[in-house]
C-alpha positions as CSV (number, residue, x, y, z in Angstrom):
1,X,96.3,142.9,93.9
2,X,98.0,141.7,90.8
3,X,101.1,142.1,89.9
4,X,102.1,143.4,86.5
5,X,105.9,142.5,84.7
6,X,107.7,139.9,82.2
7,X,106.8,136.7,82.1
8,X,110.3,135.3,82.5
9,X,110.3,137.1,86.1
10,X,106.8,136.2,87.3
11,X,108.5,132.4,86.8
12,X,110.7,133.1,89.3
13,X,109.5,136.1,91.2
14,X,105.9,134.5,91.4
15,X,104.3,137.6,90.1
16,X,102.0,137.5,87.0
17,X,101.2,140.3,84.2
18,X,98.1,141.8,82.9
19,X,96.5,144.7,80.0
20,X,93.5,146.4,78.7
21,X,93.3,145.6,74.9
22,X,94.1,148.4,72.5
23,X,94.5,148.8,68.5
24,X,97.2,150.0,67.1
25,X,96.7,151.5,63.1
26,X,99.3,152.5,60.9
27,X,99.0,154.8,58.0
28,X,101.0,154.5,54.8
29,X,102.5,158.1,53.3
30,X,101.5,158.8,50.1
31,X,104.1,160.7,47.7
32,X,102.5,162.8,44.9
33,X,103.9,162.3,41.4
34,X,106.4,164.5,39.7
35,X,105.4,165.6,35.9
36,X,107.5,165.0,33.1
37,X,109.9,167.3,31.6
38,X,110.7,167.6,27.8
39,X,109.0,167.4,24.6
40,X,105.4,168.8,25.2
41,X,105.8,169.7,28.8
42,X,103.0,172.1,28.2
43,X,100.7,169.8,26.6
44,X,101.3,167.5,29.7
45,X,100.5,170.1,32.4
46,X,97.3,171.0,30.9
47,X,96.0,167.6,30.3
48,X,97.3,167.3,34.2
49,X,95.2,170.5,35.3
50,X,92.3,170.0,33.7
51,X,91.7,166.5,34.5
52,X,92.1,167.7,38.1
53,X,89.5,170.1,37.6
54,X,87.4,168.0,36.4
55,X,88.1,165.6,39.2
56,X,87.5,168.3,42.1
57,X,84.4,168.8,40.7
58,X,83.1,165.8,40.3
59,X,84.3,165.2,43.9
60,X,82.7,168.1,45.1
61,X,79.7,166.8,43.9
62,X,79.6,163.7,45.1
63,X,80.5,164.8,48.6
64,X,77.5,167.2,48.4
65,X,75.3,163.8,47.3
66,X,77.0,162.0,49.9
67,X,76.4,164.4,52.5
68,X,72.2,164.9,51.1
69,X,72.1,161.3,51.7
70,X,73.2,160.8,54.7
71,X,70.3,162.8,56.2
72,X,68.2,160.3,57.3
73,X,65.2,160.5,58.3
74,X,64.6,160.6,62.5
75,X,62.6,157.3,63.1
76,X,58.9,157.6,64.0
77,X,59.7,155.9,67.4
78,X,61.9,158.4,68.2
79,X,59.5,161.4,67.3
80,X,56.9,160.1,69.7
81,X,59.1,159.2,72.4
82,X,60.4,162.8,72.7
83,X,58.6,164.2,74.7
84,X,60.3,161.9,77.9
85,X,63.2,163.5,77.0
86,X,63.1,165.0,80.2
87,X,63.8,161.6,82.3
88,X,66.9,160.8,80.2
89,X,69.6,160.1,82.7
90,X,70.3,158.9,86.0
91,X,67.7,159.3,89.3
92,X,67.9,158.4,93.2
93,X,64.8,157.0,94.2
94,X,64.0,157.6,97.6
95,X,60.6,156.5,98.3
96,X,58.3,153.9,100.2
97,X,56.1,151.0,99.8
98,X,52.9,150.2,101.2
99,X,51.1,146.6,101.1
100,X,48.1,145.8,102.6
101,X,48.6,144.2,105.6
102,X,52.3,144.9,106.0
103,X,54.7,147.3,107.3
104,X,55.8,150.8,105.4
105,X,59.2,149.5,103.4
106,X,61.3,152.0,102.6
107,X,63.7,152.2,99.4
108,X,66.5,154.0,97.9
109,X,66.8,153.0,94.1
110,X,69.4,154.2,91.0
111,X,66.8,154.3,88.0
112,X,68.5,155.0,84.4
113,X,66.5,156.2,81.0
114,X,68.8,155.8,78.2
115,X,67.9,155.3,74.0
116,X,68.2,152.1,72.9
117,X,67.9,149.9,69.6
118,X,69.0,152.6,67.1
119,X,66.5,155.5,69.5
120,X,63.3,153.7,68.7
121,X,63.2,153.0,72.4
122,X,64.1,154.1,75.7
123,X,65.3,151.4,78.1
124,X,64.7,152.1,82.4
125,X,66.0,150.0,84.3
126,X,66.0,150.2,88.3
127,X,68.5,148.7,91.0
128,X,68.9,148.9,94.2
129,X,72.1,148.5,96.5
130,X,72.5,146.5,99.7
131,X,75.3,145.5,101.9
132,X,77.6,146.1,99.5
133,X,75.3,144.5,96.7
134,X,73.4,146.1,93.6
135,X,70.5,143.6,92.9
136,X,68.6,144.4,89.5
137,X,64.8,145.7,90.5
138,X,62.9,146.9,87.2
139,X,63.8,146.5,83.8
140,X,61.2,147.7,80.9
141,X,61.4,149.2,77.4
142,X,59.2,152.7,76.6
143,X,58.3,152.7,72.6
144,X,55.6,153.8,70.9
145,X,53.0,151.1,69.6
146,X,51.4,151.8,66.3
147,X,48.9,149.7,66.9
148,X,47.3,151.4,69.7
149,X,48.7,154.5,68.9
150,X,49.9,154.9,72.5
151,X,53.4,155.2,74.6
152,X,53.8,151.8,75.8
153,X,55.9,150.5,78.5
154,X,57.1,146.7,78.6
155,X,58.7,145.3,81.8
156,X,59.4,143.2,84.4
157,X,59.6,143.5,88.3
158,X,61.7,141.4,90.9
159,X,60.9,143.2,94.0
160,X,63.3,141.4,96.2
161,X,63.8,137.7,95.1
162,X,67.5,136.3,95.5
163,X,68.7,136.9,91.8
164,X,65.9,136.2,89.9
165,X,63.1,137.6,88.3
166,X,59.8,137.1,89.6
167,X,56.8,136.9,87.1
168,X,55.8,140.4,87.9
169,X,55.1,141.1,84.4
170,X,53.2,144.1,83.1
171,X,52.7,146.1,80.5
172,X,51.8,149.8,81.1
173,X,50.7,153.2,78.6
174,X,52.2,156.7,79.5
175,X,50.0,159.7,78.7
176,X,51.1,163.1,79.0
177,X,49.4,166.0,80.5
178,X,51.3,169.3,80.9
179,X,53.9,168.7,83.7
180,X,52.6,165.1,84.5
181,X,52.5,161.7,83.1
182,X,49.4,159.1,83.6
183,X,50.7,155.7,83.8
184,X,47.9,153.5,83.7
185,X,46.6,149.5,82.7
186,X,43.9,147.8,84.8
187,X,44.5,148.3,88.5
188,X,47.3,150.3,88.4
189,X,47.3,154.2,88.2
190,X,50.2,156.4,88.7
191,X,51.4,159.9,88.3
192,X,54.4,161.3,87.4
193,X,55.2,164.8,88.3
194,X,57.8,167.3,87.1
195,X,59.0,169.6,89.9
196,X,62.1,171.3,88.5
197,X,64.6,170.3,85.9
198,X,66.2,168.0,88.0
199,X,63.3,166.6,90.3
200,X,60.0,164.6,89.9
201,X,58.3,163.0,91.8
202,X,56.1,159.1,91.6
203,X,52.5,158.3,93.5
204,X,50.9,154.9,92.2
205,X,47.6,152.9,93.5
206,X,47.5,149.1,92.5
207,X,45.2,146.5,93.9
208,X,47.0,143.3,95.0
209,X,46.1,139.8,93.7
210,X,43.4,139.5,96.6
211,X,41.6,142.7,95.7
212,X,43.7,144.4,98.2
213,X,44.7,148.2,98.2
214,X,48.5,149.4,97.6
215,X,50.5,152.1,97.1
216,X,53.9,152.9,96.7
217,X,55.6,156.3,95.5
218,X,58.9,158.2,95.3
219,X,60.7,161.3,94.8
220,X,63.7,161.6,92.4
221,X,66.6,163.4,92.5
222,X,69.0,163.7,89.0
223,X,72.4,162.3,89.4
224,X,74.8,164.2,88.1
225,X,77.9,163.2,86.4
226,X,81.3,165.6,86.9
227,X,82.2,167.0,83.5
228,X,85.9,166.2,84.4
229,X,84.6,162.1,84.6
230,X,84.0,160.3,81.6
231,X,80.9,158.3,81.4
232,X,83.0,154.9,81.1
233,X,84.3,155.3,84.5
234,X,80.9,154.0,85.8
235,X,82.0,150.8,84.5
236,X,85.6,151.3,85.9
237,X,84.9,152.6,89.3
238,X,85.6,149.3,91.3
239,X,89.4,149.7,90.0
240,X,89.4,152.2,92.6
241,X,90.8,149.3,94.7
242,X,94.1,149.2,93.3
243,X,94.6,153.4,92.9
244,X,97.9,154.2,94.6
245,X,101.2,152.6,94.9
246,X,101.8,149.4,96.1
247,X,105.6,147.4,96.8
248,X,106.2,143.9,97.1
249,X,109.5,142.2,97.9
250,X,110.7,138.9,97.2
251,X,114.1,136.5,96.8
252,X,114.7,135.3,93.9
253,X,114.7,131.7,94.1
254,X,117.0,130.7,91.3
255,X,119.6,132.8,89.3
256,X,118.1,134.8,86.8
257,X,120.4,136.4,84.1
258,X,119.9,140.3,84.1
259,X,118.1,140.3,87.1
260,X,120.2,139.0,90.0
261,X,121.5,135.5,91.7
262,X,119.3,133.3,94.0
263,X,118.3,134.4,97.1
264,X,118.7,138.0,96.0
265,X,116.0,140.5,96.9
266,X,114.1,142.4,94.2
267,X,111.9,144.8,94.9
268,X,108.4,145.2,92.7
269,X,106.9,149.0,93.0
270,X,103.5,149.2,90.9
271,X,101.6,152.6,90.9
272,X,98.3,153.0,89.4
273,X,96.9,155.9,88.3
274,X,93.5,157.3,86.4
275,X,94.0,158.5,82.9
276,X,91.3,160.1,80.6
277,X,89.0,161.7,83.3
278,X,89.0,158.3,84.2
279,X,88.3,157.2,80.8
280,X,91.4,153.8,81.7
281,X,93.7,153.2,84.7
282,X,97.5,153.0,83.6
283,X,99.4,150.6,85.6
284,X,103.4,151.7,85.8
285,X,105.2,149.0,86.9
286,X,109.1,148.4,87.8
287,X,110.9,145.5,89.0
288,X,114.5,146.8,90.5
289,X,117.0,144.0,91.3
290,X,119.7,144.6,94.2
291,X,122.2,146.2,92.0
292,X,121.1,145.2,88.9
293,X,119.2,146.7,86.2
294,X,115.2,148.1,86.5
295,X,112.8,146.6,84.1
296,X,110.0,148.7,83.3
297,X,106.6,147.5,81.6
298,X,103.5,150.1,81.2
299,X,99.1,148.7,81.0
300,X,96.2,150.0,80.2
301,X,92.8,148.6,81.8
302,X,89.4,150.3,80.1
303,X,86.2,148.6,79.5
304,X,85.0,146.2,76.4
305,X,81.5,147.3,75.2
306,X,81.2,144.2,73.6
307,X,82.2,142.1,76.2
308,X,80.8,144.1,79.0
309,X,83.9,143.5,81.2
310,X,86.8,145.2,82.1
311,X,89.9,144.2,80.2
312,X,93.6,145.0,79.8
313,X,96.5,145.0,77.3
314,X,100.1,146.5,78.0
315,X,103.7,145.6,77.1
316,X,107.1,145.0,79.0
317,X,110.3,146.3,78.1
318,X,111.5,142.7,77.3
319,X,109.0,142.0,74.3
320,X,106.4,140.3,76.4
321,X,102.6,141.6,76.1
322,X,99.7,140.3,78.4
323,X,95.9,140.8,78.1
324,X,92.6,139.6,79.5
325,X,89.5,140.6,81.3
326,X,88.6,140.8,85.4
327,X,85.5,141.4,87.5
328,X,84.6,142.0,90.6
329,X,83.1,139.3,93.1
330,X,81.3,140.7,96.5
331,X,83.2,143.2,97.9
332,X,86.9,141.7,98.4
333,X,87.8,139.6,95.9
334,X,88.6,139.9,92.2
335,X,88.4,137.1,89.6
336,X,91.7,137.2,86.4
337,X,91.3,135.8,83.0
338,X,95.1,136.3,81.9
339,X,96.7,135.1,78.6
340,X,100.8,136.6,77.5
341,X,103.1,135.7,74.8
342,X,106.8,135.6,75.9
343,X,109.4,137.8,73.6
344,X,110.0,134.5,71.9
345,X,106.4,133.1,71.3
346,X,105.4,131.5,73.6
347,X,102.3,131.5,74.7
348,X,100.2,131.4,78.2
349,X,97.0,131.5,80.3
350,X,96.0,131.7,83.8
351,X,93.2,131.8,86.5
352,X,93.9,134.3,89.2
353,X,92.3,135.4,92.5
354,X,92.8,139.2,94.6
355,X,91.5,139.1,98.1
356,X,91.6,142.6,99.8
357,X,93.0,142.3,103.4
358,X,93.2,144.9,106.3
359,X,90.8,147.4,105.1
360,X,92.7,147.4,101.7
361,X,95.7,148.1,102.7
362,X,97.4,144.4,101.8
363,X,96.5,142.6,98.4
364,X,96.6,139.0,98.6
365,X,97.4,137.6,95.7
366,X,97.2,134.0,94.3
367,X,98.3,133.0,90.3
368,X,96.5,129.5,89.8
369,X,96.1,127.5,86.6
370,X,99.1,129.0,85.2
371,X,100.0,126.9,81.6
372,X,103.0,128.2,79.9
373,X,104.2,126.9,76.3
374,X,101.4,123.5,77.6
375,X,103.6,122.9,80.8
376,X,101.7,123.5,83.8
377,X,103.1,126.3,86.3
378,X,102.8,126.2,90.4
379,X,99.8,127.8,92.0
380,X,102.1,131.1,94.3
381,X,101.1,133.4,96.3
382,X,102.4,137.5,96.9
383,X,101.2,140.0,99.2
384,X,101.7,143.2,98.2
385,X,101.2,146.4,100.6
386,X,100.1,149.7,100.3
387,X,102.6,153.0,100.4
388,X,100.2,155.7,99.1
């Protein structure tokens, strides 16, 4: 688990810090102006009052303008595809497979239809989850062609291959037909049904490469999100590893002004918390000396849309700021990109590694490819344990 404080005591403590990026915008206060006393006063607040008349009206009709032209038109894409409004979300697959010649496979996939490119299409994709591992299945984009005048889908299988697409390619039309949808290009028929509001259900006939006879359906089940949850937190919800409170304790190992003498003890207490309906996870952190002074920092971790990683800003009550990005590798470790700027300038980076020990109770922590001000820092090491 990492460890978040000042810079100044990670070099002696052998902690490190991290934070979620954030912007910060200022607004500037503007005063109105007083008019003029005197010698044709009166002459002055008319001018003043008309041209202000004049001026809301001409603003109030450029707002009206503004607001006729900002009705744009709903793309054409968008008014055919409307009607598969209905599979917009998140589905649980649970279905089976049946190839000529081999044994009934069973499946459990997490399909998502969302808009994409400005809603002139809708993007499914389809993944399936192993041993702790979510391995891409089905990726395709729904549009409308004009040419054909037809829903079209475009995609791409990999039906089990380690990480890679295979060149299961195909290209597929959807027609609709009351409460079902044909799906349909040479050798390949299926059927979508709508049950309910939150159920359909998939049967689809192919013939394999030898002539062969296949099958494979499905029925889905809508996900449904809590409305207390924010959507993000389905990029977020691996942080769960570090929820709770966590202490470490170390001696220092030289004197460090305003912190204590060497070979003091100074205990590190982080707790971690969702914030948003799980929107970010703040990170509290205090480092409390043996009868010195607690230094307090606060971070924020939340995800980068453009990036498409999870990343993290905060600040420390001595001036220092860290940020950077972290994933998750398999299911116990997690990989830090860390840069910081000490109260005086200087600046840093860093590699890190989290290993999660004893059922994730311990966090084993190593800093590596630490570079402060261009002089390198020690790989260390800190476990920290769980006390809620």
């Amino acid at each position: 688990m990492t460890v978040v404080f000042p810079r100044r005591v990670i070099e002696h403590l052998h902690f490190a810090m991290w934070t979620p990026k954030f912007a910060i915008r200022t607004w500037e206060k503007q005063r109105p102006h007083s008019l003029s006393s005197g010698k044709g006063n009166e002459m002055n607040r008319w001018i003043v009052v008309s041209s202000m008349a004049v001026f809301i009206c001409l603003a109030g009709l450029g707002t009206a303008e503004e607001k006729k032209a900002s009705k744009k038109p709903v793309p054409e894409n968008q008014l055919k595809l409307k009607p598969l409004a209905f599979f917009l979300g998140t589905w649980e697959l649970t279905g089976e497979v049946n190839l000529a010649g081999q044994p009934t496979t069973s499946f459990v996939f997490e399909q998502q239809f969302r808009w994409d490119l400005g809603n002139n299409f809708i993007q499914c994709t389809s993944s399936e989850t192993k041993d702790g591992k979510t391995e891409l299945r089905h990726r395709a984009m729904i549009g409308w062609d004009a040419k054909t005048q037809q829903i079209t889908c475009w995609g791409f299988w990999n039906p089990g291959a380690e990480s890679k697409l295979s060149p299961w390619a195909e290209t597929v039309t959807w027609t609709q037909d009351g409460k079902t949808w044909k799906i349909e290009k040479e050798g390949v028929n299926g059927l979508y049904t709508i049950v309910d509001k939150d159920t359909h259900q998939y049967e689809c006939t192919f013939k394999g490469d030898d002539g062969s006879s296949n099958s494979w359906h499905f029925t889905a089940k809508r996900k449904k999100m809590d409305a207390s949850v924010s959507p993000v937190y389905q990029h977020l919800k691996d942080l769960e590893d570090f929820i709770g409170t966590w202490v470490s304790e170390d001696a220092l190992p030289d004197d460090l002004p305003g912190i204590g003498k060497k070979g003091e003890i100074v205990t590190c207490r982080a707790t971690n918390t969702w914030i948003q309906n799980k929107a970010m996870m703040q990170w509290d952190f205090a480092v409390t000396p043996t009868g010195g002074t607690t230094v307090l920092a606060r971070y924020l971790f939340g995800w980068d849309p453009v990036e498409n990683k999870i990343s993290y800003t905060g600040f420390a009550g001595n001036g220092e700021r860290t940020w950077g990005t972290l994933k998750k590798e398999g299911n116990d470790t997690w990989l830090w990109e860390n840069k910081w700027c000490t109260a005086d300038g200087k600046q840093g980076t860093g590699k890190d590694t989290t290993k999660l020990l004893d059922n994730n109770s311990v966090h084993a922590h190593s800093y590596t490819e630490a570079v402060t001000d261009g002089k390198p820092e020690p790989d260390r090491k800190l476990l920290l344990k769980r006390i809620k």
